[in-house]
N, C-alpha and C positions, 0 to 999 in steps of 0.2 A: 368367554370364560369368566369374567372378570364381575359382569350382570349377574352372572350363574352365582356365585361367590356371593358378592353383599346382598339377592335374595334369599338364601340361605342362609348368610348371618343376623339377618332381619328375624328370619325364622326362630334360631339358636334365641333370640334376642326376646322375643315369644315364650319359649319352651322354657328360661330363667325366670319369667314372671311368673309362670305358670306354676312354676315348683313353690311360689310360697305367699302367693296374693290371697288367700283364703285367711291368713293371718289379719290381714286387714278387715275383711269382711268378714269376720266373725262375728262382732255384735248383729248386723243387720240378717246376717243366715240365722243366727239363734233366733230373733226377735221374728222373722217372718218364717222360716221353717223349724221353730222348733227345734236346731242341732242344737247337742249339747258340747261340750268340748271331748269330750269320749268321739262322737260323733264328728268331728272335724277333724282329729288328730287321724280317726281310721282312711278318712278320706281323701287326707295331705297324705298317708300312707299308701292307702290305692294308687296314687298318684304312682310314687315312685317303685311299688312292686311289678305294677304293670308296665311302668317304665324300660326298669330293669331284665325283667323277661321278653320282654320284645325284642331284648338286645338279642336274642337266637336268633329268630328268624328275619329281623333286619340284615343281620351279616350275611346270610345264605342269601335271601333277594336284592343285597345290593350286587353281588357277583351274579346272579342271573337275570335280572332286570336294568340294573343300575341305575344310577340314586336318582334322575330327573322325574320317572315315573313312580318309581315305591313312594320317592318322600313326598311328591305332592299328592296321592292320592292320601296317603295315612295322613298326612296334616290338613285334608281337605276334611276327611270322612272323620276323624279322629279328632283330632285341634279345633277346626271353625262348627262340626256338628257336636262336641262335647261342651263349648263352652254357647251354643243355642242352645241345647238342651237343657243346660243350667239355669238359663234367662230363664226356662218356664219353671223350674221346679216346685215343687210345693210341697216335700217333704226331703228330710234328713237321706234317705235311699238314694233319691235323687241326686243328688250332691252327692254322693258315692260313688253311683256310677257313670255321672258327668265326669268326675274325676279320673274314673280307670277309661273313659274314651278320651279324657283330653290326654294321657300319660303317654296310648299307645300313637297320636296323634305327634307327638312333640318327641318320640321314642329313635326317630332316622336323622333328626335335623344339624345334631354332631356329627354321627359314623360316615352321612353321606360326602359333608366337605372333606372330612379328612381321608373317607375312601378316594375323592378329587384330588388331590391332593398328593397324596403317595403315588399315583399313579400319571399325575400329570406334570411334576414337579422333580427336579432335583432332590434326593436325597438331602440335602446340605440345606434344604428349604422347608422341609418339613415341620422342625421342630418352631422355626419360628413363625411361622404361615399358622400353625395349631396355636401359637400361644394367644399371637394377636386375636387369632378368631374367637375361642377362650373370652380371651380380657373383654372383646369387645359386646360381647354376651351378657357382662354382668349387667351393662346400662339397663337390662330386664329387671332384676332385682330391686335398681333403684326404682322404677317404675312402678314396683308391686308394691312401693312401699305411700310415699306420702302423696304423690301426683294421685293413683288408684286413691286415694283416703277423700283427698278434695271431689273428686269426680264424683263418686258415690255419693256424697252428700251434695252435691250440689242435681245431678241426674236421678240419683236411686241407684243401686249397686246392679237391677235388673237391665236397665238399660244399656249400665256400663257394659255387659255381657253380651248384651247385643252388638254393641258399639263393636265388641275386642271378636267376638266371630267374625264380623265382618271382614275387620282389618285381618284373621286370621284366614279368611277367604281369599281375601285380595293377595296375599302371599303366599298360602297355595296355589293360584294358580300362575304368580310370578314366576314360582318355580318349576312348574311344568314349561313356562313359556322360554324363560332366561339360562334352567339350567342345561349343559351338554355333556353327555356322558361322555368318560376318558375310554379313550384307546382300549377294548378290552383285550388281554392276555389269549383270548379262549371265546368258541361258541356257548352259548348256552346249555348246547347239549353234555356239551364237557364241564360247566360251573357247577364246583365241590358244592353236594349239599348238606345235608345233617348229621349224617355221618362222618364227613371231617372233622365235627368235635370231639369225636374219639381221638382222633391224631394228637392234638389240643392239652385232651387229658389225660394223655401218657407223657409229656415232658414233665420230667424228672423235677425239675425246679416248681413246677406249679402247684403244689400241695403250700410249700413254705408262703407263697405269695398270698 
């Protein structure tokens, strides 16, 4: 369980840089693709719409998959092939839609532990299992920031990209390898699907939220 865990906050740790490394490499995407900052900001945006929206149907496959298989394939197909595809781009599109593959790619890498989590864990353990795992995520941010700034210049920003699929390959498949699905409640036959969010969005309190 425990392998299962810091593969996936390795991930989380991934999916933090991920959200805002393009701030660094801005000059060098202008200067060799031609983005403009209209064009980086829509793509730092793909990032997190496509994020966002994944969050549907992640919840529904992690109840009928559950998260060793969903998260490492999306972060295989999605995180280590969105940011190779970025290593080759050659225009501003490209880097758009690197962006909305690496979004849906880095889109399971929270819901799964703490789907672990609730289900494997004490009550009374949740909240702070969630925080630390959280907290420990940020160390990605720091990474997107001046460590990412050095490397680029010292590699080229294309390389770096290589570099970071790779290591985002080597942690897809950590997680297929390390993580174990919890105890499920239910067959698959019986795991709520899309239709549960109706249920979701008839509580009464959820408008104000």
């Amino acid at each position: 369980m425990i392998p299962g865990i810091v593969i996936l906050a390795l991930g989380y740790v991934l999916s933090q840089f991920y959200r805002t490394f393009l701030a660094v490499l801005s000059g060098d995407l202008g200067t060799d693709l031609g983005a403009t900052p209209s064009d980086l900001s829509i793509a730092s945006g793909t990032w997190f719409i496509v994020f966002a929206l994944a969050q549907f149907p992640v919840g529904v496959w992690l109840d009928k998959y559950g998260p060793r298989r969903m998260t490492a394939a999306l972060f295989l197909f999605g995180g280590a092939g969105g940011a190779l595809f970025l290593s080759f781009a050659t225009s501003p599109i490209h880097l758009i839609l690197a962006m909305g593959f690496i979004g849906v790619g880095c889109s399971p890498v929270l819901m799964a532990p703490l789907f672990i989590f609730a289900k494997s864990f004490a009550p009374t353990q949740f909240g702070l299992m969630s925080a630390w795992f959280v907290a420990f995520g940020t160390f990605g941010n720091v990474a997107g920031a001046k460590p990412l700034a050095i490397l680029a210049e010292i590699y080229g920003w294309r390389d770096v990209m290589l570099g970071l699929s790779t290591v985002t390959l080597v942690v897809g498949v950590g997680i297929y390898l390390l993580v174990k699905d919890p105890q499920s409640d239910h067959d698959d036959k019986a795991a709520p699907g899309f239709m549960s969010f109706l249920t979701v969005l008839k509580l009464k309190y959820l408008g104000a939220i």
